[in-house]
C-alpha positions in Angstrom: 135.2 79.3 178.1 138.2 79.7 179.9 139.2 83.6 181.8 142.1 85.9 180.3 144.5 85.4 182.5 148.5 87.2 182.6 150.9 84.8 183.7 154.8 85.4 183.8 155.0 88.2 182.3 153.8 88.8 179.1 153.1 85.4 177.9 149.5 85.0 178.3 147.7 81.8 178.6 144.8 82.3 176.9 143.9 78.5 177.9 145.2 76.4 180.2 146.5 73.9 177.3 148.4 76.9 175.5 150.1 77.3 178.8 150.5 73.6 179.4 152.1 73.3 176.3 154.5 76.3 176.4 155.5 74.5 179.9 156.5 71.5 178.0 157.8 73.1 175.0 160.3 74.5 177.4 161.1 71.1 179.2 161.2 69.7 176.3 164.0 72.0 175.3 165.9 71.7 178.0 166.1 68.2 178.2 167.0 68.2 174.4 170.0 70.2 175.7 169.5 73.0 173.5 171.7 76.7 173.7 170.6 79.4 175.9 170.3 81.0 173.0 168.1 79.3 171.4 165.5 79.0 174.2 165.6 82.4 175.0 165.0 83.1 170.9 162.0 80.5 171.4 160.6 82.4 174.1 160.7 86.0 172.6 159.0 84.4 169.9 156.1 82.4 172.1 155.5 85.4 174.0 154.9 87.7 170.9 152.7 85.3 170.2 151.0 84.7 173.5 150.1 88.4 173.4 148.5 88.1 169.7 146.5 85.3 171.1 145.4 87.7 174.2 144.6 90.4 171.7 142.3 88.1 169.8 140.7 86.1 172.5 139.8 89.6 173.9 138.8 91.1 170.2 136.5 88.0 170.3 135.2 88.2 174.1 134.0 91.8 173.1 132.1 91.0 170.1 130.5 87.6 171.5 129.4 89.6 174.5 131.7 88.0 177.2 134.3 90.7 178.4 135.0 90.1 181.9 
C-alpha cells in the first residue's frame, strides 16, 4: 500500500496511478485544445474528488490498522 500523500494543493494522490492519470487527463486536454474554462471546470471537479478519495483511503487506513 501506497502513503497519503498532499500534492498541489488539494488534489490528493491517493496512488501514484490516480495522479499519473490526472497528469494525463490534463495533457490530454490540452492537446485536445479545449477552453480554459473547461479545464479549470475539470479540475474543480477532480479535486473534489481527489479529497473524497483521501477521506476514504484514510477512513479505511484507520479501520485496517494502517494510519501513518
Amino acid at each position: 500500500m501506497t502513503g497519503i500523500t498532499e500534492e498541489q494543493g488539494t488534489l490528493v494522490a491517493v496512488c501514484p496511478a490516480l495522479r499519473k492519470w490526472v497528469d494525463g487527463f490534463f495533457v490530454a486536454k490540452r492537446a485536445q485544445g479545449i477552453a480554459a474554462t473547461t479545464v479549470e471546470f475539470y479540475r474543480k471537479r477532480l479535486t473534489h474528488f481527489g479529497a473524497y478519495c483521501q477521506r476514504r483511503t484514510r477512513r479505511i487506513a484507520r479501520w485496517t490498522g494502517q494510519v501513518r
